[in-house]
PDB file of N, CA, C and O in Angstrom:
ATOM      1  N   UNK A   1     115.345 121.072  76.784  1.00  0.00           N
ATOM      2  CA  UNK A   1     115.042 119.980  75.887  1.00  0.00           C
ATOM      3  C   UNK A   1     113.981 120.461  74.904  1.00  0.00           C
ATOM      4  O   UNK A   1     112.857 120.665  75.362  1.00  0.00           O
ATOM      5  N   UNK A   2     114.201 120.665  73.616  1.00  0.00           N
ATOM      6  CA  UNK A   2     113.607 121.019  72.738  1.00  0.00           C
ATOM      7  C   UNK A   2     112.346 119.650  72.263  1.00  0.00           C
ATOM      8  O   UNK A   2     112.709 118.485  72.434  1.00  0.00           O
ATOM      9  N   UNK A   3     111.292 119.857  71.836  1.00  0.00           N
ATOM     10  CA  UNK A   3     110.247 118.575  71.374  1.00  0.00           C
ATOM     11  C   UNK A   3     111.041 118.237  70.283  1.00  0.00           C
ATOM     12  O   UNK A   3     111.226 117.063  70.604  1.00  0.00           O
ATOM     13  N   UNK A   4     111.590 118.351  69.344  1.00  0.00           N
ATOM     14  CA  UNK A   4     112.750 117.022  68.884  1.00  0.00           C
ATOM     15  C   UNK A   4     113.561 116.604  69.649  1.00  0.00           C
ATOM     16  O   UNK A   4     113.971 115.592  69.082  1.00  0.00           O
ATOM     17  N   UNK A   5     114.058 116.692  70.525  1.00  0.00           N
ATOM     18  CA  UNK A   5     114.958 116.406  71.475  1.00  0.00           C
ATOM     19  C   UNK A   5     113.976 115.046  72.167  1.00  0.00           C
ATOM     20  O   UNK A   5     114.100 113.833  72.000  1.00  0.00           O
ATOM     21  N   UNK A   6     113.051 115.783  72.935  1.00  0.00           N
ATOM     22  CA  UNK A   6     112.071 114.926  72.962  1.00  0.00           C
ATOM     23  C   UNK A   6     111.944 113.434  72.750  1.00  0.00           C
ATOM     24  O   UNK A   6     112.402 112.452  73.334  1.00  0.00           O
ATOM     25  N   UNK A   7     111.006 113.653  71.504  1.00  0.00           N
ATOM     26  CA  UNK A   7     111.131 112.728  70.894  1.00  0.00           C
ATOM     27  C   UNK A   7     111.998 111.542  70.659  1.00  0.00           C
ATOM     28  O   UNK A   7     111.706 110.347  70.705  1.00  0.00           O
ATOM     29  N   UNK A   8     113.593 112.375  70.288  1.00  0.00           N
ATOM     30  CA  UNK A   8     114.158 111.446  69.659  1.00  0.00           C
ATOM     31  C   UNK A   8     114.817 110.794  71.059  1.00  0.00           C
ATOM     32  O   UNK A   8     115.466 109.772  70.834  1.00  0.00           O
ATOM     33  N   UNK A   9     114.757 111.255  72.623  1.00  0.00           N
ATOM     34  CA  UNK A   9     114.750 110.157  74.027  1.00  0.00           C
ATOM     35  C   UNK A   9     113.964 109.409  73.462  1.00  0.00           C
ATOM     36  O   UNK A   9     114.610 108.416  73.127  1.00  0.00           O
ATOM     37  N   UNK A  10     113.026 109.320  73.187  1.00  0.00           N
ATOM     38  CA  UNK A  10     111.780 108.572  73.576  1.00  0.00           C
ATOM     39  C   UNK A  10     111.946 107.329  72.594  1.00  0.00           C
ATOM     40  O   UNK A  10     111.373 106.300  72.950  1.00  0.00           O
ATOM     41  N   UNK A  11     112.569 107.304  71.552  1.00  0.00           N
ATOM     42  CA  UNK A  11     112.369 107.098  70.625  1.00  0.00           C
ATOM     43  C   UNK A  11     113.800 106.420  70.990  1.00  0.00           C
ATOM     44  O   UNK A  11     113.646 105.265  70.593  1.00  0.00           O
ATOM     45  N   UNK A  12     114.956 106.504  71.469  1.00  0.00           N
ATOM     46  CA  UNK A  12     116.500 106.211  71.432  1.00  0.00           C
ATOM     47  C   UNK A  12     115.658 104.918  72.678  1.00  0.00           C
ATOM     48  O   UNK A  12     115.887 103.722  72.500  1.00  0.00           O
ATOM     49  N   UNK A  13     114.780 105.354  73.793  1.00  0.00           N
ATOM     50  CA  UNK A  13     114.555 104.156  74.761  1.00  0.00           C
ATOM     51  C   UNK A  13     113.753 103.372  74.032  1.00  0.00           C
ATOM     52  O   UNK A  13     113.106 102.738  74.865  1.00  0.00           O
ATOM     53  N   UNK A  14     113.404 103.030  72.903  1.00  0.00           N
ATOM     54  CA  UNK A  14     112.730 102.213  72.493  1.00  0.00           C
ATOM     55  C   UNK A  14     111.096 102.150  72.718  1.00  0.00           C
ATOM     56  O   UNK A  14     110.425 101.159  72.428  1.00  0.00           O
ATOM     57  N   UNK A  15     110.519 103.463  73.325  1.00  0.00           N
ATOM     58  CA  UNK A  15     109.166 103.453  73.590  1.00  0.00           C
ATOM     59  C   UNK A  15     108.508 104.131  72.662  1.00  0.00           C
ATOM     60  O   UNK A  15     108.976 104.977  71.900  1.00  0.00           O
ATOM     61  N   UNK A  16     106.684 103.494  72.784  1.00  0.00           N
ATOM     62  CA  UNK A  16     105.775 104.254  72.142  1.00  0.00           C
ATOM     63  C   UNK A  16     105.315 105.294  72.967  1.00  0.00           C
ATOM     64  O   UNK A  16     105.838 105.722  73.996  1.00  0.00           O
ATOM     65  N   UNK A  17     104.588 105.548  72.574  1.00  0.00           N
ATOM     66  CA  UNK A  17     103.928 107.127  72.854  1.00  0.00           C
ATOM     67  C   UNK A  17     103.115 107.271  74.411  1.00  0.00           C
ATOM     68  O   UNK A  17     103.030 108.151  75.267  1.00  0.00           O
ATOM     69  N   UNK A  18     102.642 106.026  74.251  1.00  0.00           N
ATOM     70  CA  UNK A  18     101.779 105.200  75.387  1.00  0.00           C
ATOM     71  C   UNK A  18     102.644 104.384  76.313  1.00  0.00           C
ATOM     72  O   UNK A  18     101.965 103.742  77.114  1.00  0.00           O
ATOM     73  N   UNK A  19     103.767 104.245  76.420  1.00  0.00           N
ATOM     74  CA  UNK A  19     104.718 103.700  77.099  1.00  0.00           C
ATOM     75  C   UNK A  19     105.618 105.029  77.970  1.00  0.00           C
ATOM     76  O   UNK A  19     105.710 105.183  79.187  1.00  0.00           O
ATOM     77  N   UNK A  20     106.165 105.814  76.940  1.00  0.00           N
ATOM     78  CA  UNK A  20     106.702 107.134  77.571  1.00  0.00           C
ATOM     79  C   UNK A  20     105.611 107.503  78.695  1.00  0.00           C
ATOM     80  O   UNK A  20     105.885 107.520  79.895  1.00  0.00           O
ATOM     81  N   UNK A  21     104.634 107.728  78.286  1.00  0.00           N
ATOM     82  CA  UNK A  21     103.130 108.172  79.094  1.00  0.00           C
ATOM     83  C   UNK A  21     103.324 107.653  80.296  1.00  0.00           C
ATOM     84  O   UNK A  21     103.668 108.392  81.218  1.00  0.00           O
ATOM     85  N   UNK A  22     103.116 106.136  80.510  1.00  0.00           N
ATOM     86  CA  UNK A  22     103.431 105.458  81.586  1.00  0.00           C
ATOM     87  C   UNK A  22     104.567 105.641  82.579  1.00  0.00           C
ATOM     88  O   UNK A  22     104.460 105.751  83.800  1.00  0.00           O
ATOM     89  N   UNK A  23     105.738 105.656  81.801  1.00  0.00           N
ATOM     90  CA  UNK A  23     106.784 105.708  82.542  1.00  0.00           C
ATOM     91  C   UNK A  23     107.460 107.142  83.532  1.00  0.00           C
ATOM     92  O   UNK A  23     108.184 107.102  84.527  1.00  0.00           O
ATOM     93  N   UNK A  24     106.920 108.274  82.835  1.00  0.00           N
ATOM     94  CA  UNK A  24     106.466 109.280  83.002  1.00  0.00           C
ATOM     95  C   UNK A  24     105.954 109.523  84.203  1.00  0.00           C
ATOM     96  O   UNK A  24     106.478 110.088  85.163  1.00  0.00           O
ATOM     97  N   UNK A  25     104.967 109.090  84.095  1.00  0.00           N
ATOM     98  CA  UNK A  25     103.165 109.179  85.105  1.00  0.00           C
ATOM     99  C   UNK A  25     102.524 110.490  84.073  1.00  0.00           C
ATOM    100  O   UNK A  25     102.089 111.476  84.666  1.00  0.00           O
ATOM    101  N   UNK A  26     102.483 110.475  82.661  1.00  0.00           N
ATOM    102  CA  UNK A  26     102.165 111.741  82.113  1.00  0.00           C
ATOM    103  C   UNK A  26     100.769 111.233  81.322  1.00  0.00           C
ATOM    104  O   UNK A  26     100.344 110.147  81.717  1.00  0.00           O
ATOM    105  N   UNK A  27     100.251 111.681  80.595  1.00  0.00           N
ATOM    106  CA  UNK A  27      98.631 111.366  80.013  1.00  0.00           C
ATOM    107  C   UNK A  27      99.735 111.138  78.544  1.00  0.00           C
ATOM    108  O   UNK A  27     100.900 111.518  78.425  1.00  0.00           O
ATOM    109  N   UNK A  28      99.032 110.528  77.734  1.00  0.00           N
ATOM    110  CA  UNK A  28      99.565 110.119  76.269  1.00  0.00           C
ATOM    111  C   UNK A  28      99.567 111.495  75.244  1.00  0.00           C
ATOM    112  O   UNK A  28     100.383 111.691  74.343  1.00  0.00           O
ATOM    113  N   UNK A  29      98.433 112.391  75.627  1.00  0.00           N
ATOM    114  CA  UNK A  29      98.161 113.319  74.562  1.00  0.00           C
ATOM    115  C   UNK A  29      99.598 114.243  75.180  1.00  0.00           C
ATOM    116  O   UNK A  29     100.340 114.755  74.341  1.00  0.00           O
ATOM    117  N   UNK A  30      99.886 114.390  76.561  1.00  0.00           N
ATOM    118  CA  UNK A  30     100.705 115.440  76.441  1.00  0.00           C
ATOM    119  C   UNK A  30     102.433 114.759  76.049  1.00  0.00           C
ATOM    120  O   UNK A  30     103.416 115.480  75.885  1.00  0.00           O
ATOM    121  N   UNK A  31     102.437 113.555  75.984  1.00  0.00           N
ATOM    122  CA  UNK A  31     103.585 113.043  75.313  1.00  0.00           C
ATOM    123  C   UNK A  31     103.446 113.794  73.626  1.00  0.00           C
ATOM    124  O   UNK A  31     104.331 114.341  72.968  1.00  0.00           O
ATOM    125  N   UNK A  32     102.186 113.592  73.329  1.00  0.00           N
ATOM    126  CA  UNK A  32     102.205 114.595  72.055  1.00  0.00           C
ATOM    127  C   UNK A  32     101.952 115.678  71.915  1.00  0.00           C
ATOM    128  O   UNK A  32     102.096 116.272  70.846  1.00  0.00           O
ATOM    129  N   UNK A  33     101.537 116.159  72.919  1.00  0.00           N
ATOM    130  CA  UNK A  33     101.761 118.319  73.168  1.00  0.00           C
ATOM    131  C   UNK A  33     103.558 118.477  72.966  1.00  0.00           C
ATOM    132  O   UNK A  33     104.001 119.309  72.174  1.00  0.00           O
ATOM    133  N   UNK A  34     104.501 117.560  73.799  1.00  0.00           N
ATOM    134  CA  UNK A  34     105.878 117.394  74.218  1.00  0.00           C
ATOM    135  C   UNK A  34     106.528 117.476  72.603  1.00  0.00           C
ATOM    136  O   UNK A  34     107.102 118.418  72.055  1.00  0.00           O
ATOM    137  N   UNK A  35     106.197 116.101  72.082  1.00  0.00           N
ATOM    138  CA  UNK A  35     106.632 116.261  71.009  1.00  0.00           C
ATOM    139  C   UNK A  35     105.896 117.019  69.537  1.00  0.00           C
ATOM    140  O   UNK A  35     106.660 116.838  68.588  1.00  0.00           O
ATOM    141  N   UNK A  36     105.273 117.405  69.334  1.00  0.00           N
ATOM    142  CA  UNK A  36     104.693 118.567  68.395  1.00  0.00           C
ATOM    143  C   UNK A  36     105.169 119.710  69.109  1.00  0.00           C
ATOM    144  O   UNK A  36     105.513 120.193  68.030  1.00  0.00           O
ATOM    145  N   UNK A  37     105.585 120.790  70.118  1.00  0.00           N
ATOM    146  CA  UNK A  37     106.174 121.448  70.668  1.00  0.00           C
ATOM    147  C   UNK A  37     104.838 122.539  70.664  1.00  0.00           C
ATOM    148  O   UNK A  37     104.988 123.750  70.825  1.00  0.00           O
ATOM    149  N   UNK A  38     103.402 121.825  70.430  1.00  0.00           N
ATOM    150  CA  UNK A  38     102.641 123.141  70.609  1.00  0.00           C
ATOM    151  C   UNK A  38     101.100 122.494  70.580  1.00  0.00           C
ATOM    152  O   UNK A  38     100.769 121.464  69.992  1.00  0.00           O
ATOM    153  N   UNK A  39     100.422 123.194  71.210  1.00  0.00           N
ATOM    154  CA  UNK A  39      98.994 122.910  71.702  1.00  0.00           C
ATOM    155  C   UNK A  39      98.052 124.121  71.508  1.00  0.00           C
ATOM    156  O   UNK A  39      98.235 125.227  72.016  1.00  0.00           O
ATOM    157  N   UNK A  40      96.769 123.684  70.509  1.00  0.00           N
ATOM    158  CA  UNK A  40      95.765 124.462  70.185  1.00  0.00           C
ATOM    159  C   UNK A  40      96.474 125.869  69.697  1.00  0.00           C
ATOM    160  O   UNK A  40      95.876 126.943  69.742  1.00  0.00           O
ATOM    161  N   UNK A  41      98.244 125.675  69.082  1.00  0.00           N
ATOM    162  CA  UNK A  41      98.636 126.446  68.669  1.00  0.00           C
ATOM    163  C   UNK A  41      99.490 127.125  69.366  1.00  0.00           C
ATOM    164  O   UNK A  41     100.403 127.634  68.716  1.00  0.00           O
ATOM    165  N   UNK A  42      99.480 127.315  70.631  1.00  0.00           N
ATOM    166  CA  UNK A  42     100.575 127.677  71.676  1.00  0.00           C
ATOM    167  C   UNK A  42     101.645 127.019  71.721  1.00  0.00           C
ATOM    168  O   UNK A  42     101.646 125.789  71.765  1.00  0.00           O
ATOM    169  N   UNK A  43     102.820 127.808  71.717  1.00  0.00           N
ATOM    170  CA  UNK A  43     104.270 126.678  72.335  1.00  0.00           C
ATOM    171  C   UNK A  43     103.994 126.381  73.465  1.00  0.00           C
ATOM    172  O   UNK A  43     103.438 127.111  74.286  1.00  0.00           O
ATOM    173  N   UNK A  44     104.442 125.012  73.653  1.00  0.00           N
ATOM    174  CA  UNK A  44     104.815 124.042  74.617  1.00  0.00           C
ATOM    175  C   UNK A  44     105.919 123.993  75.130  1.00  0.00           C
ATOM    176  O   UNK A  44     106.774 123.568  74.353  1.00  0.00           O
ATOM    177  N   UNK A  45     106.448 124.375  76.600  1.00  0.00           N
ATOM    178  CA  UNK A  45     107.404 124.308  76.879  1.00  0.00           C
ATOM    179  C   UNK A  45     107.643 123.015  77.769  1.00  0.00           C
ATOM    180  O   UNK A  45     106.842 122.888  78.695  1.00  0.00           O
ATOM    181  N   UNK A  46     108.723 121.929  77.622  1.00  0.00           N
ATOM    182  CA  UNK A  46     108.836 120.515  78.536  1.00  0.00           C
ATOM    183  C   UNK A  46     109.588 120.973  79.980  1.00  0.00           C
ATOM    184  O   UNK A  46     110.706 121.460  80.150  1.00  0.00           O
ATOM    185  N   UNK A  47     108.834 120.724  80.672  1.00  0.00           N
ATOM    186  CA  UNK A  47     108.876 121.261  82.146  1.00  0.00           C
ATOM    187  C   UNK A  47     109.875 120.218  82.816  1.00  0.00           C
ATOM    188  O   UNK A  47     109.835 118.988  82.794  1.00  0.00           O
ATOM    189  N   UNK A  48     111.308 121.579  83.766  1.00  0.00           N
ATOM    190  CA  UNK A  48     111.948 120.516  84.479  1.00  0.00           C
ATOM    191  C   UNK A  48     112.088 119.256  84.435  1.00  0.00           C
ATOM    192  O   UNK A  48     112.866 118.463  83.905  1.00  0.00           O
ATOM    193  N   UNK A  49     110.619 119.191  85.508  1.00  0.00           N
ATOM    194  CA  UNK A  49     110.542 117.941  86.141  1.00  0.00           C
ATOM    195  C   UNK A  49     110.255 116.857  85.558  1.00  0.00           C
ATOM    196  O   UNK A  49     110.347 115.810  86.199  1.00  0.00           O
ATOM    197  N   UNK A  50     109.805 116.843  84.090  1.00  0.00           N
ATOM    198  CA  UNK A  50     109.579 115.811  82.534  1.00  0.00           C
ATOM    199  C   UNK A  50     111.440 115.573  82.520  1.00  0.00           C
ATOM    200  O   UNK A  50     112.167 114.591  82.673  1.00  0.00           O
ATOM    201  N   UNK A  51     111.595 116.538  82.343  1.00  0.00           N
ATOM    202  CA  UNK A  51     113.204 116.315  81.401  1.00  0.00           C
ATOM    203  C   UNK A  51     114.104 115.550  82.566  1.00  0.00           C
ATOM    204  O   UNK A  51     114.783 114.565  82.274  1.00  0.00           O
ATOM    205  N   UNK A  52     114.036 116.234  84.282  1.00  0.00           N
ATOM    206  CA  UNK A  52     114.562 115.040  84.774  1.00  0.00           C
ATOM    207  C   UNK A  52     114.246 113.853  84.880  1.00  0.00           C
ATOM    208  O   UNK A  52     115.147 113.015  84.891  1.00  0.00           O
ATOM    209  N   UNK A  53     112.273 113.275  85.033  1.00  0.00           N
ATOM    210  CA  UNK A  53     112.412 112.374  84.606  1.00  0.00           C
ATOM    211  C   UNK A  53     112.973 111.251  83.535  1.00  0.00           C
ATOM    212  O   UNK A  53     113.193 110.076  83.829  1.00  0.00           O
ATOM    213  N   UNK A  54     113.197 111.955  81.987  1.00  0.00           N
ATOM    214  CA  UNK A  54     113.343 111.343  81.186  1.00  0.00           C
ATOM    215  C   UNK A  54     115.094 110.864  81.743  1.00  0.00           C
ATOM    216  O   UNK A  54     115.288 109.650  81.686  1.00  0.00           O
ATOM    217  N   UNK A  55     116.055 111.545  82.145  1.00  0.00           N
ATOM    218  CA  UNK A  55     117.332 111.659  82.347  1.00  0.00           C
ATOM    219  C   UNK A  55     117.262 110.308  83.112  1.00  0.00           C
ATOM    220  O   UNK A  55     117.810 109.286  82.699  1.00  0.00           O
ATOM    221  N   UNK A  56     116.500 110.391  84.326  1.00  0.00           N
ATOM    222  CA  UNK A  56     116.314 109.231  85.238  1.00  0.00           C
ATOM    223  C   UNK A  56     116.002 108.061  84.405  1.00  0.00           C
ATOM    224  O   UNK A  56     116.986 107.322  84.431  1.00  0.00           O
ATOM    225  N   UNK A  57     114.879 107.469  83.531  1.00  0.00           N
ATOM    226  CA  UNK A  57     114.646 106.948  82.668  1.00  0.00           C
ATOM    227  C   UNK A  57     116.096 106.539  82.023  1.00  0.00           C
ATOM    228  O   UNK A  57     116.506 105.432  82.372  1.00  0.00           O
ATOM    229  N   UNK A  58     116.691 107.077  81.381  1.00  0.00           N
ATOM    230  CA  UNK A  58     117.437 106.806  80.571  1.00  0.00           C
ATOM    231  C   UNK A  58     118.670 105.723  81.675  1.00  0.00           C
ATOM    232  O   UNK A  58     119.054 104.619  81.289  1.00  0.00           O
ATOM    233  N   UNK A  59     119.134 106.381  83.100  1.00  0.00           N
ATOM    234  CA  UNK A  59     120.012 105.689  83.518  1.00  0.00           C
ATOM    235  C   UNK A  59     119.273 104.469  84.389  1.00  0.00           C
ATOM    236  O   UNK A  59     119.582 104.117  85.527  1.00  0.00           O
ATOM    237  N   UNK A  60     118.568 104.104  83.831  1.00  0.00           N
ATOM    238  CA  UNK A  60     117.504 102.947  84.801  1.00  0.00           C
ATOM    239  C   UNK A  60     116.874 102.846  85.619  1.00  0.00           C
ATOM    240  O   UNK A  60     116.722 101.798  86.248  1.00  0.00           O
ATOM    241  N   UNK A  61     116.073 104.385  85.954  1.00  0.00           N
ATOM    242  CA  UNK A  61     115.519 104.130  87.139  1.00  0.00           C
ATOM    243  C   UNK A  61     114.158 104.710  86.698  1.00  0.00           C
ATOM    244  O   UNK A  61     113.983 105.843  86.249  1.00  0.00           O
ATOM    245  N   UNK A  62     112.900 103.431  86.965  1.00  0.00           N
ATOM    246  CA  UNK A  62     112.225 103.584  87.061  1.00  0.00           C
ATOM    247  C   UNK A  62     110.852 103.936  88.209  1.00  0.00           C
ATOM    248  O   UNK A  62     109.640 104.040  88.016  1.00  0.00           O
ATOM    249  N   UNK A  63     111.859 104.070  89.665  1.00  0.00           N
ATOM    250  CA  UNK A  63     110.509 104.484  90.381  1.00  0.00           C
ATOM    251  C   UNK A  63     111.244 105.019  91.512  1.00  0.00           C
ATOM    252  O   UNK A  63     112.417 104.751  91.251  1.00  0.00           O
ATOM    253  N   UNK A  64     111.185 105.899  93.122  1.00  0.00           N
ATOM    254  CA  UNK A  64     112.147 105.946  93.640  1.00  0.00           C
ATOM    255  C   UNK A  64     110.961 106.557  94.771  1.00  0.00           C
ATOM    256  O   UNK A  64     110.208 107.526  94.684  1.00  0.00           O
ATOM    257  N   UNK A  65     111.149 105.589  95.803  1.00  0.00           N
ATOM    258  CA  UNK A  65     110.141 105.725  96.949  1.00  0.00           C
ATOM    259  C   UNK A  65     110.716 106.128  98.077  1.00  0.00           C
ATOM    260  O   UNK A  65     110.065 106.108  99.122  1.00  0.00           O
ATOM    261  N   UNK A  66     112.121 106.590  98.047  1.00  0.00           N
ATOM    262  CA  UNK A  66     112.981 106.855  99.379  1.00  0.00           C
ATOM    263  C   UNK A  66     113.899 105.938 100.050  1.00  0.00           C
ATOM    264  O   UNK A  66     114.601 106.213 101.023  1.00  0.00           O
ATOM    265  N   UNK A  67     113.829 104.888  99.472  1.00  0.00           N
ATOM    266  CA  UNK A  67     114.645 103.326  99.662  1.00  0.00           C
ATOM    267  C   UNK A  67     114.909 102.987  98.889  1.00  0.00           C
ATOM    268  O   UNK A  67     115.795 102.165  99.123  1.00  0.00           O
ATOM    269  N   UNK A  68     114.630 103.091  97.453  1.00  0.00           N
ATOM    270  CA  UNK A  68     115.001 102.088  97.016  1.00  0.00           C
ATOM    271  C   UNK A  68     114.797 102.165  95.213  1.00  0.00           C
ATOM    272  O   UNK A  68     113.596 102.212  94.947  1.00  0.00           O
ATOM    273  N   UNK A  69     115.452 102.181  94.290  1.00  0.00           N
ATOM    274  CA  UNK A  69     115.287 102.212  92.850  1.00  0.00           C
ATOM    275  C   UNK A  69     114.693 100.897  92.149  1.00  0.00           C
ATOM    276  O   UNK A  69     114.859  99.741  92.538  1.00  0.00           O
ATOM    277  N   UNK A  70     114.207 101.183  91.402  1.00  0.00           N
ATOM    278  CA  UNK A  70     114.123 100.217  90.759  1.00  0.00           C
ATOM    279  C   UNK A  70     114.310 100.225  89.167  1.00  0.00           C
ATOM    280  O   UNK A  70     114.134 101.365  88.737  1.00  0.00           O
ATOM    281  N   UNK A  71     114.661  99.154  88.010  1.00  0.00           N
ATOM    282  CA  UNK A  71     114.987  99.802  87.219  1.00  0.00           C
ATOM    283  C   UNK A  71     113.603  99.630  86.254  1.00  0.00           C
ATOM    284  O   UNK A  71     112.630  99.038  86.722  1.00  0.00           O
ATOM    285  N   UNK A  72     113.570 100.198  84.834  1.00  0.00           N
ATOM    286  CA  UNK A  72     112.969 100.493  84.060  1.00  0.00           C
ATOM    287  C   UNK A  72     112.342  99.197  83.705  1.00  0.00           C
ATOM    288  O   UNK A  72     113.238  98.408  83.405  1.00  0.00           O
ATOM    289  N   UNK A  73     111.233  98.686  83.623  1.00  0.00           N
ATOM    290  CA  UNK A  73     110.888  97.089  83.206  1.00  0.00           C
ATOM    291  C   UNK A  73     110.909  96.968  81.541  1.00  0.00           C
ATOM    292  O   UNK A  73     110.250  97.721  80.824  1.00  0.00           O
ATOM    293  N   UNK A  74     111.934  95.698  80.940  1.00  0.00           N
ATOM    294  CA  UNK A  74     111.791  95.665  80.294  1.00  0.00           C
ATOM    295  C   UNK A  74     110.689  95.437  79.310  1.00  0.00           C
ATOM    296  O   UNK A  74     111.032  95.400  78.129  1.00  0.00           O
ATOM    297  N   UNK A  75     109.185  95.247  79.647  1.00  0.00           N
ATOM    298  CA  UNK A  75     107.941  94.991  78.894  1.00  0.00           C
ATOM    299  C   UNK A  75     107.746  96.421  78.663  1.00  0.00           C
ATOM    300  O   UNK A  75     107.078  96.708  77.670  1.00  0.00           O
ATOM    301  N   UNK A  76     108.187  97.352  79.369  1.00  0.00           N
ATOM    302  CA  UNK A  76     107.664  98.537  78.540  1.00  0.00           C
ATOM    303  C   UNK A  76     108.701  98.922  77.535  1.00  0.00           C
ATOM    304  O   UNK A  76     108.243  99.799  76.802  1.00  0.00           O
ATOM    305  N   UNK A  77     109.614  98.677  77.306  1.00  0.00           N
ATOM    306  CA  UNK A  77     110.081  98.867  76.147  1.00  0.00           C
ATOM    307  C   UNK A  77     109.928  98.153  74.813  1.00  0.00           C
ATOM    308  O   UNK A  77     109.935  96.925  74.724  1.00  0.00           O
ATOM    309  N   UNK A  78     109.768  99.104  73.627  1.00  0.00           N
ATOM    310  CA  UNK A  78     109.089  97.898  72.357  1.00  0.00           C
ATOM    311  C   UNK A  78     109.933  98.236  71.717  1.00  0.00           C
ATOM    312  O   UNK A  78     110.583  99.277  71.816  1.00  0.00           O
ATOM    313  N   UNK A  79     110.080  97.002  70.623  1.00  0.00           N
ATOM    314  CA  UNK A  79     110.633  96.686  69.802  1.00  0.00           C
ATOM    315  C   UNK A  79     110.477  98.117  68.519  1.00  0.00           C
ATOM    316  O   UNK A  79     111.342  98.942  68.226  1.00  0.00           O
ATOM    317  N   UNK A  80     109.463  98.021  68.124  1.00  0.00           N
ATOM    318  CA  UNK A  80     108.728  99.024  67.360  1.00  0.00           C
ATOM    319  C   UNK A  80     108.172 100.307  67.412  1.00  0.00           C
ATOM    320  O   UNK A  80     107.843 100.614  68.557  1.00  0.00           O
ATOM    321  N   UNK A  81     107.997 100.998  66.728  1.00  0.00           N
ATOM    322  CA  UNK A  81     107.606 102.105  67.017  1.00  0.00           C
ATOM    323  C   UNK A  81     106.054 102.545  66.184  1.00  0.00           C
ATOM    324  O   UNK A  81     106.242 103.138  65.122  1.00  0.00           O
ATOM    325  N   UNK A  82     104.972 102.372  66.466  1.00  0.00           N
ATOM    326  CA  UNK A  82     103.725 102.948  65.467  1.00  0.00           C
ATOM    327  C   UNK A  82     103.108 103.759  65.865  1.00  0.00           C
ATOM    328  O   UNK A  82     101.891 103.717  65.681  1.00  0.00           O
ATOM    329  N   UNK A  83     103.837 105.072  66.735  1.00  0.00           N
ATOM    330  CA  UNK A  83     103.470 106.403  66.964  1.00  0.00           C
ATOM    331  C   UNK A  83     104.136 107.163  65.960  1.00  0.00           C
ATOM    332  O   UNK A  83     105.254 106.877  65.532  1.00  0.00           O
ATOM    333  N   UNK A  84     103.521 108.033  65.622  1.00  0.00           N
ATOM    334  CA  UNK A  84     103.900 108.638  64.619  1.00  0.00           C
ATOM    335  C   UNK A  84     104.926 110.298  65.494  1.00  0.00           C
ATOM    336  O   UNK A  84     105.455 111.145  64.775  1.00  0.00           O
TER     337      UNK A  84
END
């Protein structure tokens, strides 16, 4: 998954920057290491276990404790987008 690739999940689920973060369990800045594809100038590579989350994400599952799924809550998804 390339950081446009990225992005444009993030962006197709209807989340901000701070929402991906959440859903994730990831910090907000590295949602934007992810998508800028580079930090303090280094490439950024999106690790596995991001990209299966996002996959999971996408088919509704937001949490998975060994019993039991649950799906993605709709309050974290916004309407809008004012991450740049």
């Amino acid at each position: 998954m390339s950081s446009g690739e990225f992005r444009t999940w993030r962006k197709s689920m209807g989340l901000k920057q701070k929402d991906a973060a959440e859903v994730l369990g990831l910090k907000k800045r590295m949602i934007q290491y992810y998508e800028k594809g580079e930090r303090d100038g280094k490439r950024v590579s999106i690790p596995k276990t991001v990209r299966l989350a996002c996959y999971a994400v996408m088919q509704g599952i937001g949490d998975f404790d060994g019993n039991d799924v649950t799906p993605l809550s709709d309050d974290l998804r916004s309407s809008g987008d004012d991450d740049s």
